[in-house]
Residue frames as a rotation matrix with the C-alpha (Angstrom) as fourth column:
UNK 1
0.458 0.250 -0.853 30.93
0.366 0.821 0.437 108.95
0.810 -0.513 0.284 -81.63
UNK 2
0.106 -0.201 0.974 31.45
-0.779 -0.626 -0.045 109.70
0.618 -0.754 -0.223 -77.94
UNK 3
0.090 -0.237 -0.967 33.38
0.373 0.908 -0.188 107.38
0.923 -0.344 0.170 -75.88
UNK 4
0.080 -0.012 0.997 32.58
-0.822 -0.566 0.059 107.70
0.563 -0.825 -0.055 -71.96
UNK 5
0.180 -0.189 -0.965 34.48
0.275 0.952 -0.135 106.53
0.944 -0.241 0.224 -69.29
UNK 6
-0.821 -0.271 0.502 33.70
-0.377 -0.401 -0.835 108.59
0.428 -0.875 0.227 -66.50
UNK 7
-0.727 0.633 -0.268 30.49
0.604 0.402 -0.688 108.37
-0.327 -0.662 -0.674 -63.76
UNK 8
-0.055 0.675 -0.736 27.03
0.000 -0.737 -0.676 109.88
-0.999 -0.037 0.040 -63.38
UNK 9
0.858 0.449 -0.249 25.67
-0.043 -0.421 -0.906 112.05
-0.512 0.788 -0.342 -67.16
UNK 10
-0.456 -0.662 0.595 27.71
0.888 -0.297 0.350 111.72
-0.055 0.688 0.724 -70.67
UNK 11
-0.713 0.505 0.486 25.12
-0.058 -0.733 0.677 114.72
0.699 0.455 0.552 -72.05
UNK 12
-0.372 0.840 -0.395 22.68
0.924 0.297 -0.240 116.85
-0.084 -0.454 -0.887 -69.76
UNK 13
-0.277 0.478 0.834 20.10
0.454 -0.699 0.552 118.97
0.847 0.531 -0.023 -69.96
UNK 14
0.139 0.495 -0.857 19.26
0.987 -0.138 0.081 121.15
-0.078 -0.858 -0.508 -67.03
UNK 15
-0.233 -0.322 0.918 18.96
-0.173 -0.915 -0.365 124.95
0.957 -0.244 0.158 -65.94
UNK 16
-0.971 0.001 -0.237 18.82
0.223 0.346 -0.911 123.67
0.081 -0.938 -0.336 -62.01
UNK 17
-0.632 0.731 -0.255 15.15
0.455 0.084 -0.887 124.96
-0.627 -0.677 -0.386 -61.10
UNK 18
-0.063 0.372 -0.926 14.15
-0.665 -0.708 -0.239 126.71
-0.744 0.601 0.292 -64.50
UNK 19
0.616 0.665 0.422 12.73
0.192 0.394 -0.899 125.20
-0.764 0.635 0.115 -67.65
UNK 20
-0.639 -0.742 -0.203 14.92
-0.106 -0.175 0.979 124.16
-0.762 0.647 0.033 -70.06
UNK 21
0.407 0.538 -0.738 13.24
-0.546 -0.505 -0.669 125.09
-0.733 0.675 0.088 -73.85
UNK 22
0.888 -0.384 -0.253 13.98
-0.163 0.253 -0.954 122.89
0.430 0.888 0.162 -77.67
UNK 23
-0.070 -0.973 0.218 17.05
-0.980 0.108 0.168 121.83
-0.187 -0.201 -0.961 -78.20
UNK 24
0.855 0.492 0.166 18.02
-0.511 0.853 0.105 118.03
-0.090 -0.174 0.981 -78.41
UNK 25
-0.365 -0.926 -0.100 20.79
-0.596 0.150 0.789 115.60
-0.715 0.347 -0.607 -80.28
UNK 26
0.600 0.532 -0.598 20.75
-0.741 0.088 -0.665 114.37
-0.301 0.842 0.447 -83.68
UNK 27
0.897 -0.272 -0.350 22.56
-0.006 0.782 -0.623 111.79
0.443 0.561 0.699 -85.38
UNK 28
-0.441 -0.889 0.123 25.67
-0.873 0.393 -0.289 110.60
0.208 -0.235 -0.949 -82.34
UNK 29
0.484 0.065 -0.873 26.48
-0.180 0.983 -0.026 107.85
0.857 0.169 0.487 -81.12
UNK 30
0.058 -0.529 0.847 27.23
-0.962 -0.256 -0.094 107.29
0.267 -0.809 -0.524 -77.28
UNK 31
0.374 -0.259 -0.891 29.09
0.470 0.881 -0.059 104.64
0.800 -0.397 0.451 -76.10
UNK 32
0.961 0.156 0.230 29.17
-0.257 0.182 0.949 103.58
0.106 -0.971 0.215 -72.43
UNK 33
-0.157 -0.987 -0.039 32.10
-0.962 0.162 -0.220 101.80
0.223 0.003 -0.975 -70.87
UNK 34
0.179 0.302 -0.936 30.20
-0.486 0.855 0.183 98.50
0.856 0.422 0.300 -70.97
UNK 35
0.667 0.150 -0.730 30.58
0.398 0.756 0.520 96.76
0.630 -0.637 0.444 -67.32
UNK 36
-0.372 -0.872 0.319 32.52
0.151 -0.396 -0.906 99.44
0.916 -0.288 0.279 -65.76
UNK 37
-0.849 -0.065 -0.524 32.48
0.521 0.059 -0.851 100.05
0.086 -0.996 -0.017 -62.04
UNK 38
-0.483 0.702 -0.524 30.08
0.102 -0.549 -0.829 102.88
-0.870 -0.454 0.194 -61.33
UNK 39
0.136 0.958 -0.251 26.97
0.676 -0.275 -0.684 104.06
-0.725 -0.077 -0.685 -63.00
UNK 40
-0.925 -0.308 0.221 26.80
0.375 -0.655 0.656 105.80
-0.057 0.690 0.722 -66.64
UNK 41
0.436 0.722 0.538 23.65
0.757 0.030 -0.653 107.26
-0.488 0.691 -0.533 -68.27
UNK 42
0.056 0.339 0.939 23.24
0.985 -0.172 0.003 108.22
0.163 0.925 -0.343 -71.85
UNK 43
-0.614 0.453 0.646 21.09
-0.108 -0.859 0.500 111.53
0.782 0.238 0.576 -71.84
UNK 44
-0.184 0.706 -0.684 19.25
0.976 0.216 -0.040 113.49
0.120 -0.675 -0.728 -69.00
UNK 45
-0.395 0.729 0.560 17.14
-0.014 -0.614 0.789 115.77
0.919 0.304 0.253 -69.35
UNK 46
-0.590 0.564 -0.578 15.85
0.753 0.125 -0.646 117.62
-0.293 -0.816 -0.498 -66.64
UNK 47
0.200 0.725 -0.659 12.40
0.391 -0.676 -0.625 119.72
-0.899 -0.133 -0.418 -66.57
UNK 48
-0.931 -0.328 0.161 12.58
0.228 -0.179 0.957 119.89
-0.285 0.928 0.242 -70.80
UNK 49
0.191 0.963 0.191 9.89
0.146 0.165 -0.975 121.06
-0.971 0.214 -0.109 -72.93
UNK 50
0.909 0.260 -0.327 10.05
-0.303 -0.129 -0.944 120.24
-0.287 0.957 -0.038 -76.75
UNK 51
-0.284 -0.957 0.052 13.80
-0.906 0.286 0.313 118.58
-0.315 0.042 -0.948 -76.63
UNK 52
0.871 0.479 0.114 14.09
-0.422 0.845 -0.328 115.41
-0.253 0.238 0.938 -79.36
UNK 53
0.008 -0.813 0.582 16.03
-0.571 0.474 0.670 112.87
-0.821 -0.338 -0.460 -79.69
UNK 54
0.775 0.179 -0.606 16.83
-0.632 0.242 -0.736 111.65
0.015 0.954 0.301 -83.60
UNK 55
0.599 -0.747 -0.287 18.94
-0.150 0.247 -0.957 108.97
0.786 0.617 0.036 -85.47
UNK 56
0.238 -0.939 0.248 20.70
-0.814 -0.332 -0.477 108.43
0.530 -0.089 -0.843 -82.76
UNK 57
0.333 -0.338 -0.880 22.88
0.152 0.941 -0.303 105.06
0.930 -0.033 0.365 -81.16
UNK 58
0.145 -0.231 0.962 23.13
-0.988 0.020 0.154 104.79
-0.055 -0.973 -0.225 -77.18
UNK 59
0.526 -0.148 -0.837 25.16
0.156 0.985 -0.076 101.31
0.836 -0.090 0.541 -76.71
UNK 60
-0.043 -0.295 -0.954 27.04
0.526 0.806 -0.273 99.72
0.850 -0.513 0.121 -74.34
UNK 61
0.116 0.465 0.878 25.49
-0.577 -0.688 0.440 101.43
0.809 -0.557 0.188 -71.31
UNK 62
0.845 0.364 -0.391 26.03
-0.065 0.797 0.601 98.68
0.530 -0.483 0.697 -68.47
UNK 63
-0.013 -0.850 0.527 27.73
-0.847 -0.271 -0.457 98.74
0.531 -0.453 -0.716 -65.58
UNK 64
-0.644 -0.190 -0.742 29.09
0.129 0.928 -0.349 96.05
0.755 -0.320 -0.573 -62.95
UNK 65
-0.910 0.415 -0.020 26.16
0.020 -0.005 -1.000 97.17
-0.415 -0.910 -0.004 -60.29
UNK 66
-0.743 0.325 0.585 23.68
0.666 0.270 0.696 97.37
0.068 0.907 -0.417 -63.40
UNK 67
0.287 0.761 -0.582 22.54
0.781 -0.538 -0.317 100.61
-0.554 -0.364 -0.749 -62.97
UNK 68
-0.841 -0.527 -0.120 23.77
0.162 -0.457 0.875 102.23
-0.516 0.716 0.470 -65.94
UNK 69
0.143 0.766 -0.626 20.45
0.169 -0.642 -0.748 104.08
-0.975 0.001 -0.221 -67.68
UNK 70
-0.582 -0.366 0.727 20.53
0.807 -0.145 0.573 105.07
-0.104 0.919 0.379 -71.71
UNK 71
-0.484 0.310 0.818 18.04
0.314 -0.811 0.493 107.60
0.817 0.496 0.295 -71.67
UNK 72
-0.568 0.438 -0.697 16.90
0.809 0.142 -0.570 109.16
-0.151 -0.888 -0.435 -68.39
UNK 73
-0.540 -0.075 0.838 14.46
0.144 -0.990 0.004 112.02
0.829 0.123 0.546 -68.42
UNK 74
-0.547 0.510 -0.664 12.69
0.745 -0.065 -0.664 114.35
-0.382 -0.858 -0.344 -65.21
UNK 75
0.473 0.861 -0.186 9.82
0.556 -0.456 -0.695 116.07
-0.683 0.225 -0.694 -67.18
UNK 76
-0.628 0.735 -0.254 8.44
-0.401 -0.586 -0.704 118.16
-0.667 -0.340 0.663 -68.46
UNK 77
0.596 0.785 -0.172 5.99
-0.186 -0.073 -0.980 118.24
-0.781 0.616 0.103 -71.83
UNK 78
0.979 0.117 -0.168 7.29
-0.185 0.154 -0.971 117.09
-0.088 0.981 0.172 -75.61
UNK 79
-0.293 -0.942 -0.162 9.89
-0.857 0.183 0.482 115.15
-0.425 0.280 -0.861 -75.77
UNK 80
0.790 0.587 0.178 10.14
-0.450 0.751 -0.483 112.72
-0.417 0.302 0.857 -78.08
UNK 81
-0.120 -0.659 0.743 12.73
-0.331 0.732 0.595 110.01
-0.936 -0.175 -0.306 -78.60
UNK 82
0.920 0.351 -0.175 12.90
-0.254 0.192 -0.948 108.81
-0.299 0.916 0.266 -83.16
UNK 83
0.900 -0.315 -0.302 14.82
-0.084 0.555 -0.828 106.37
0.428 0.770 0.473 -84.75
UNK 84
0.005 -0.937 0.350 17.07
-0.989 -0.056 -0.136 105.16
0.147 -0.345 -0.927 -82.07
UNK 85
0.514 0.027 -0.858 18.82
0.107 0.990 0.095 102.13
0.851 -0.141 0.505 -80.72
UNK 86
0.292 0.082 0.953 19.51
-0.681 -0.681 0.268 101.93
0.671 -0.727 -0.143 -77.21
UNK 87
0.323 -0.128 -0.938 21.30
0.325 0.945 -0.017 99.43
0.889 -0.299 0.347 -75.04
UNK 88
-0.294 -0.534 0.792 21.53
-0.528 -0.600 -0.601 99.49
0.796 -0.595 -0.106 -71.39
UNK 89
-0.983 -0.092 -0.161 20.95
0.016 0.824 -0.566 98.13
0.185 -0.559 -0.809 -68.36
UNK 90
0.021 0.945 -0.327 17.39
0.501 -0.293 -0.814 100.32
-0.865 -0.147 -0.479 -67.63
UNK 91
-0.297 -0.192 0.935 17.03
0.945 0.079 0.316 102.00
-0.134 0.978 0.158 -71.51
UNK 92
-0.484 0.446 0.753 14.66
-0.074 -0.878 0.473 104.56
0.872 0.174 0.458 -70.68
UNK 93
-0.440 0.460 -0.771 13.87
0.897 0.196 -0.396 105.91
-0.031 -0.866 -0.499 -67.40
UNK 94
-0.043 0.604 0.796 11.03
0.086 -0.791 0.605 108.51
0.995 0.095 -0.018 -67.06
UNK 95
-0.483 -0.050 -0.874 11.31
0.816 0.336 -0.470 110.06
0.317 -0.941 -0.121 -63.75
UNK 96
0.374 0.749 -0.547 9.64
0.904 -0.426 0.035 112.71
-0.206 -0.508 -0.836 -61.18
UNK 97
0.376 -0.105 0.921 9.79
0.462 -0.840 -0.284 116.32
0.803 0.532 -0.268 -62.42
UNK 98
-0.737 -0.516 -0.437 11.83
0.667 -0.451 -0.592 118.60
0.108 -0.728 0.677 -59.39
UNK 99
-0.982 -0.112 -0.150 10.25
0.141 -0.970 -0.198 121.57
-0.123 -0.215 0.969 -60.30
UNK 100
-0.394 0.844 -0.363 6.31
-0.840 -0.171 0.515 120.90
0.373 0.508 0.776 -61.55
UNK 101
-0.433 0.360 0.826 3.80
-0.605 0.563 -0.562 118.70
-0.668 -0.744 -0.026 -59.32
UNK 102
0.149 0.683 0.715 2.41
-0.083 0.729 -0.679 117.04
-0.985 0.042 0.165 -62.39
UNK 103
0.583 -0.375 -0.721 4.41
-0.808 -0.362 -0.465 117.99
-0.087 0.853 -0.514 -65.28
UNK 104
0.072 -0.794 0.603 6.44
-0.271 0.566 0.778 114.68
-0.960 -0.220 -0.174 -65.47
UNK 105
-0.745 -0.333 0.578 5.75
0.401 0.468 0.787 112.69
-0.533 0.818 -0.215 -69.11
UNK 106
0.181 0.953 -0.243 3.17
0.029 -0.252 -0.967 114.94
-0.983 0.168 -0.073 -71.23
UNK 107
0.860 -0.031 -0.510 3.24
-0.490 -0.331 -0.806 114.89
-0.144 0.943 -0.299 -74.80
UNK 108
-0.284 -0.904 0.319 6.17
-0.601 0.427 0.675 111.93
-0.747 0.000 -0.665 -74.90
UNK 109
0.854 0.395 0.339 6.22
-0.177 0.833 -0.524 109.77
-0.489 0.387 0.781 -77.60
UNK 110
-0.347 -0.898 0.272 8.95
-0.653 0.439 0.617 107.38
-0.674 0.036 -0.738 -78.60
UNK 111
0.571 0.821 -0.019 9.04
-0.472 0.309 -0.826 106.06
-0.672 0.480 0.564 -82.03
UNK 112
0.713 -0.684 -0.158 10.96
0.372 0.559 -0.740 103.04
0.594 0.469 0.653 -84.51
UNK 113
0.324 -0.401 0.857 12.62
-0.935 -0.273 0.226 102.93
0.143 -0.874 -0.464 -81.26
UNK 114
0.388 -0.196 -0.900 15.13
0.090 0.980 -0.175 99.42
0.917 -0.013 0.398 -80.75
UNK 115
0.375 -0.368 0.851 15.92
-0.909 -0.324 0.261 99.03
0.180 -0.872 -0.456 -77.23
UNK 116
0.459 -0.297 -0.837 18.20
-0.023 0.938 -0.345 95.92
0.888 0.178 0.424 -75.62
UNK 117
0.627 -0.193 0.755 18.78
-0.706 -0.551 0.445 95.52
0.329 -0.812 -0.482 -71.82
UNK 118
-0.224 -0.965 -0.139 22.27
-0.408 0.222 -0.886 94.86
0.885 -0.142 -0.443 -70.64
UNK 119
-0.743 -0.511 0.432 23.26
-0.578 0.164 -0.799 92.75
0.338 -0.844 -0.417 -67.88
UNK 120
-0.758 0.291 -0.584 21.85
0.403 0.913 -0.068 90.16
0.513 -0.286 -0.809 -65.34
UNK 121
-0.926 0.267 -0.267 19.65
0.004 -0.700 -0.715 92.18
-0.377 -0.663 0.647 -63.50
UNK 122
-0.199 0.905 0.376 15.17
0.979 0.166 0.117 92.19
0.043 0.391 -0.919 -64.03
UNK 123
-0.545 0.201 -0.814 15.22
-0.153 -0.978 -0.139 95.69
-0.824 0.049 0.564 -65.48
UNK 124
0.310 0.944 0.117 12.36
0.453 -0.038 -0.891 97.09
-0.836 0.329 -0.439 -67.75
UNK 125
-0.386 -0.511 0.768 13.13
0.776 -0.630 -0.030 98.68
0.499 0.584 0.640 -71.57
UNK 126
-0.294 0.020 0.956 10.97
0.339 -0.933 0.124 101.23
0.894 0.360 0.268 -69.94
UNK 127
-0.127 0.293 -0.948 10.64
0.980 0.184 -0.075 102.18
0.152 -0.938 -0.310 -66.11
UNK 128
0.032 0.493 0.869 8.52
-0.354 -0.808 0.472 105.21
0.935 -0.323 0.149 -64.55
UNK 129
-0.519 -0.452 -0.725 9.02
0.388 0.632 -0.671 105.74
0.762 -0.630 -0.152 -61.44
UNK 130
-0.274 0.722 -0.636 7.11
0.961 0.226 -0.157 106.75
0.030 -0.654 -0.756 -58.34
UNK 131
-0.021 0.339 -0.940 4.69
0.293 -0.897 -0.330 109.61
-0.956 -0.283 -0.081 -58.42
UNK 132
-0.966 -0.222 0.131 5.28
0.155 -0.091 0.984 109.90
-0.206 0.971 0.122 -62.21
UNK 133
0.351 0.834 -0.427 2.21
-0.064 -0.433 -0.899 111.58
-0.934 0.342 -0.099 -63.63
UNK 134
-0.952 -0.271 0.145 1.67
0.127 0.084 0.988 110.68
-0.280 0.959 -0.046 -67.81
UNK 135
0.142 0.843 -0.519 -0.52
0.047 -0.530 -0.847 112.48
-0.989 0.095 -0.115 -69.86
UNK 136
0.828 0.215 -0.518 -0.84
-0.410 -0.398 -0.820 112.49
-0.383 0.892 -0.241 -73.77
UNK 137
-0.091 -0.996 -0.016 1.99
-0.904 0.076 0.421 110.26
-0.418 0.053 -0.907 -74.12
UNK 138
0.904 0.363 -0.226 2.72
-0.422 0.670 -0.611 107.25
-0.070 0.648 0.758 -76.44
UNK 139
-0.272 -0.948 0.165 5.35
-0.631 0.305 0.713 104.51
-0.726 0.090 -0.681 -77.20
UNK 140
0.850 0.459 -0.259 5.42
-0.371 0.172 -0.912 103.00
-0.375 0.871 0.317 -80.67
UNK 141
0.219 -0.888 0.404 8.09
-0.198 0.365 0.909 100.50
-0.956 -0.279 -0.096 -80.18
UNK 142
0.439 -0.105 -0.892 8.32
-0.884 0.129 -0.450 99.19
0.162 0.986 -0.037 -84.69
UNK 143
-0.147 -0.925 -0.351 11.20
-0.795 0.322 -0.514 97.81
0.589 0.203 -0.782 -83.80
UNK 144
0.653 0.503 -0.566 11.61
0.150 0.647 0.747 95.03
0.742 -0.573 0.347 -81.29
UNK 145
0.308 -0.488 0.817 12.82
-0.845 -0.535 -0.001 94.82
0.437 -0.690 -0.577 -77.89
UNK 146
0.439 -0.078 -0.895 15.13
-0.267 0.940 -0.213 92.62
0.858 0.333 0.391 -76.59
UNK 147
-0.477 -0.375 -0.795 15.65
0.535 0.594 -0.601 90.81
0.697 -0.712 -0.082 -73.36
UNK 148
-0.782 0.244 0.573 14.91
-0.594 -0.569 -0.568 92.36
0.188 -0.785 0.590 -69.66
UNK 149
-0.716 0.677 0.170 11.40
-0.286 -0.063 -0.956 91.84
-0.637 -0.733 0.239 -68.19
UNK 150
0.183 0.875 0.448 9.34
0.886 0.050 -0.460 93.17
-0.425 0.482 -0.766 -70.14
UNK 151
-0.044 0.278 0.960 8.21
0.858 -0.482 0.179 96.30
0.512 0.831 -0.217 -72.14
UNK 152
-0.040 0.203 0.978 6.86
-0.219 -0.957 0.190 98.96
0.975 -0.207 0.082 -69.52
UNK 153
-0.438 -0.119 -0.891 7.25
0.825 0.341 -0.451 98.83
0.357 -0.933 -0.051 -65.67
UNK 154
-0.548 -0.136 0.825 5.58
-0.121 -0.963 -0.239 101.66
0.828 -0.231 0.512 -63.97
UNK 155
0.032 0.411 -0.911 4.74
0.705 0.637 0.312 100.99
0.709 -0.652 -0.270 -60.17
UNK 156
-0.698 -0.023 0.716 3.91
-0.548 -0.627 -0.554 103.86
0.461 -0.779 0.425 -57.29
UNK 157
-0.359 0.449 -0.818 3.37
0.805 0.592 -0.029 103.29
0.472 -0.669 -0.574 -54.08
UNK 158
-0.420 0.109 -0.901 2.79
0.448 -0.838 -0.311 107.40
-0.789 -0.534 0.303 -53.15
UNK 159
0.095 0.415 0.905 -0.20
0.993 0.022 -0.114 108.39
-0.067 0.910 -0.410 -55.26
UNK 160
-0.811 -0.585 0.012 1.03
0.583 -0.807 0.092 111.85
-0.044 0.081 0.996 -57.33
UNK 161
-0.629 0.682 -0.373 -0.95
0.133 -0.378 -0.916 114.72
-0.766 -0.626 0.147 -57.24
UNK 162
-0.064 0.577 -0.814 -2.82
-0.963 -0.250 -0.101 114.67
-0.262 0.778 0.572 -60.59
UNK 163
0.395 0.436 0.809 -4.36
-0.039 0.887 -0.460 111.64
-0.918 0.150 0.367 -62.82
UNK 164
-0.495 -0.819 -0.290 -2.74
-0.439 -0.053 0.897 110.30
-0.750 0.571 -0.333 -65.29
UNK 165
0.319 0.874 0.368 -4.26
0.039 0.375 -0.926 109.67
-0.947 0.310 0.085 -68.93
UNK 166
0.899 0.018 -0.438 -4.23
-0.438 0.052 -0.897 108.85
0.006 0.998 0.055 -72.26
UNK 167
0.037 -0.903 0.428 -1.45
-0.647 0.305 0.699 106.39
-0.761 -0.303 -0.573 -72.42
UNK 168
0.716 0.457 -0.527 -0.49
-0.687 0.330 -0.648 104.36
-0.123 0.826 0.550 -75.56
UNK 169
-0.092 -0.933 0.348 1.54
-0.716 0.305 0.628 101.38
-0.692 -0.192 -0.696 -75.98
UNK 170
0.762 0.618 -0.194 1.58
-0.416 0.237 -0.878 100.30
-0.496 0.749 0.438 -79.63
UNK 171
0.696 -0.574 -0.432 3.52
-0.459 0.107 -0.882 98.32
0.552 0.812 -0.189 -82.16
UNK 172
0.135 -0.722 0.679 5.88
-0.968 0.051 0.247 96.41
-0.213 -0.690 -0.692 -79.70
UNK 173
0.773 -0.108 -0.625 7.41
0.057 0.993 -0.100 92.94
0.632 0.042 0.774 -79.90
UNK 174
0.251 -0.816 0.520 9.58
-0.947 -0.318 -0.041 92.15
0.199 -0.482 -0.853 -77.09
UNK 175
0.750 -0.089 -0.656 11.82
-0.311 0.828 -0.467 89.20
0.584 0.554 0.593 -77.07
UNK 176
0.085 -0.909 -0.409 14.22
0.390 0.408 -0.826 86.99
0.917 -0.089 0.389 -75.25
UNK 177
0.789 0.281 0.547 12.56
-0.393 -0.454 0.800 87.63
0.473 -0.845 -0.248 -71.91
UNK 178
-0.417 -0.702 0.577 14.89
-0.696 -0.161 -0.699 87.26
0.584 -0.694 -0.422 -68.71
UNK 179
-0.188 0.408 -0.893 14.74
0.235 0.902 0.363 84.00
0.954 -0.141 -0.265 -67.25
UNK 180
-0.250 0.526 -0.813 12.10
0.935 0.351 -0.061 84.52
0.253 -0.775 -0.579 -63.60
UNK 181
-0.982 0.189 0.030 10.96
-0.191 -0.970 -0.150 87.42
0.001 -0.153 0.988 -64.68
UNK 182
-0.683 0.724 0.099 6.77
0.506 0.566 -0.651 87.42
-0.527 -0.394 -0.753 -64.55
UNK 183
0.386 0.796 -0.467 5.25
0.448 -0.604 -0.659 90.46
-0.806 0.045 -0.590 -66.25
UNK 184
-0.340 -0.291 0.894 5.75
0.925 -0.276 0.262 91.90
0.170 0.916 0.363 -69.86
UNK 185
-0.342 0.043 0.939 3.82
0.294 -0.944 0.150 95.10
0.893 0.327 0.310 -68.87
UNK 186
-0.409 -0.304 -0.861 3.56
0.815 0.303 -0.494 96.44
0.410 -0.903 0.124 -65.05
UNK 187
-0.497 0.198 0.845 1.29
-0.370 -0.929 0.000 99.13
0.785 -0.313 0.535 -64.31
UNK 188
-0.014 0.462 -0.887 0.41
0.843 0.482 0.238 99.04
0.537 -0.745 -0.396 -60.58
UNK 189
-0.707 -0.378 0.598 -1.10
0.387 -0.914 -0.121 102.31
0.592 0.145 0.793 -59.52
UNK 190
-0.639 0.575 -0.511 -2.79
0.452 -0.257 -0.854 103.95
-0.622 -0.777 -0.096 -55.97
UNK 191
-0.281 0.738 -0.614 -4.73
-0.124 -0.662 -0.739 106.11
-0.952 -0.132 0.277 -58.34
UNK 192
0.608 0.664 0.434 -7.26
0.222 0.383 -0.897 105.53
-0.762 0.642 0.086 -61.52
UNK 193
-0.659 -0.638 -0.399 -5.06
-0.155 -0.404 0.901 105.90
-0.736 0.656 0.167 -65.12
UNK 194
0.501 0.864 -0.044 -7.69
-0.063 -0.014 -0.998 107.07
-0.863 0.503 0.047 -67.68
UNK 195
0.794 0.581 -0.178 -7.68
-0.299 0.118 -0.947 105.94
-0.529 0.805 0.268 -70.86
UNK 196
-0.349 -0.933 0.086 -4.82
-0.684 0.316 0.657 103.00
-0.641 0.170 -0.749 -71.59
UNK 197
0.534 0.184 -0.825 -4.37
-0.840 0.001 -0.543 101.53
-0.100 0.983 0.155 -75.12
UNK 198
-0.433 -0.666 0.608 -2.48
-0.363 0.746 0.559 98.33
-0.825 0.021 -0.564 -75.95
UNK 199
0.788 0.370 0.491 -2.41
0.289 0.483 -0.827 97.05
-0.543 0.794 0.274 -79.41
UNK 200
0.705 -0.688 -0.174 -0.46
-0.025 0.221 -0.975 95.40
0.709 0.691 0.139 -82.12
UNK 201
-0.104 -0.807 0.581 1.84
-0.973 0.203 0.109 94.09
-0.206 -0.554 -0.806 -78.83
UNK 202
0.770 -0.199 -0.606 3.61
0.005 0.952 -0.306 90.57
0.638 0.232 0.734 -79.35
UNK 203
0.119 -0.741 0.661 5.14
-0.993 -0.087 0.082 88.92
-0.004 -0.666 -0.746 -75.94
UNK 204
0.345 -0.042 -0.938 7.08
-0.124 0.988 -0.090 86.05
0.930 0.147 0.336 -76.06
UNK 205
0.914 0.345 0.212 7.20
-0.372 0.507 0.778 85.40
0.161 -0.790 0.592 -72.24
UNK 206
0.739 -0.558 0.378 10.36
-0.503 -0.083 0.860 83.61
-0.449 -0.826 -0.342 -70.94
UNK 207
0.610 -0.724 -0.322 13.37
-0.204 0.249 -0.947 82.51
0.766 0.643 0.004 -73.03
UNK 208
-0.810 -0.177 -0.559 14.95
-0.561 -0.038 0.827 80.42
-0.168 0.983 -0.069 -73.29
UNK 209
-0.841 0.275 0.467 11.34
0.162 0.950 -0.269 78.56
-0.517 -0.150 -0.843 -72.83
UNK 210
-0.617 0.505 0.604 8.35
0.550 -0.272 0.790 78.99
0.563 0.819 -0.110 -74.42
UNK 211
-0.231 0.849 -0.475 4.91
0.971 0.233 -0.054 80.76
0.065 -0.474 -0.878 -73.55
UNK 212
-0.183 0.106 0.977 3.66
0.001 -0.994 0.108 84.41
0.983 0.020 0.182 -72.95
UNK 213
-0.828 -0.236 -0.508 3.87
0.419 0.341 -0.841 85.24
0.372 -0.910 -0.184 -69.25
């Protein structure tokens, strides 16, 4: 177990402007400083290709500005996220590759994956962020998620330079929505996203009322 109580990255991955090859972490356990001043994340991973994440516990991620992150990555191709549990304020952020115009989330796939967002704040388990290009890429949630929004946010307003396809979102129950959120899954995109999947998803909509939003 790793106890962090500084700012900014417990564990990163980067070679500044060069492709970072395999590699990953296996069975820790990172713990946050739960509601501390500034900003923690987990793991980040920049411009990876074939780096996995196993077996492993990412908890009390959550700061007092609620921008504390459990898993953050910026591209590239295979990574893949198995048999974790994750608690934070944003769980998993998939952001814009530096170094590769369209290399951002290929070949991702995140599986018997528990996620649980921290704090008051109307954060997604999963948020993609602008320009984000996904290709060959799955979530396969088993487990269930709990609180936040919703399941998947992914909103650009600056369309990226390639189309994004194949996208799966399978196996998901997400509970104990965030009271005035509106949306369990958010894709709102300037350009066309070929070939998106949904199935075997169960939303229960706002909590502590009833309904599917």
């Amino acid at each position: 177990k790793l106890n962090f109580t500084g700012c900014g990255d417990l564990i990163k991955f980067s070679k500044n402007t060069s492709e970072v090859f395999n590699g990953g972490i296996d069975g820790l356990w990172l713990s946050g400083s739960n509601g501390g001043s500034c900003a923690q994340t987990g793991l980040h991973v920049n411009d990876v290709s074939w780096v996995s994440v196993e077996d492993v516990q990412i908890t009390a991620f959550s700061s007092s500005t609620d921008q504390s992150i459990g898993v953050q990555t910026n591209g590239r191709e295979g990574f893949n996220i198995r048999n974790a549990n994750i608690e934070a304020n944003t769980p998993i952020v998939i952001a814009k590759n530096p170094n590769h115009a369209y290399l951002d989330a290929d070949h991702f796939h995140f599986e018997n994956i528990y996620t649980e967002v921290l704090g008051t704040g109307m954060h997604w388990h999963i948020t993609l962020q602008d320009k984000v290009t996904v290709s060959n890429s799955t979530i396969d949630g088993q487990n269930p998620m709990a609180g936040g929004c919703g399941v998947v946010q992914w909103k650009s307003t600056t369309a990226p330079t390639s189309v994004s396809y194949d996208f799966k979102i399978s196996n998901i129950r997400h509970e104990q929505m965030t009271a005035g959120c509106d949306k369990e899954i958010d894709i709102e995109l300037p350009m066309p996203l070929q070939s998106l999947v949904i199935d075997n998803v169960n939303l229960q909509g706002p909590y502590p009322t009833s309904g599917t939003a």
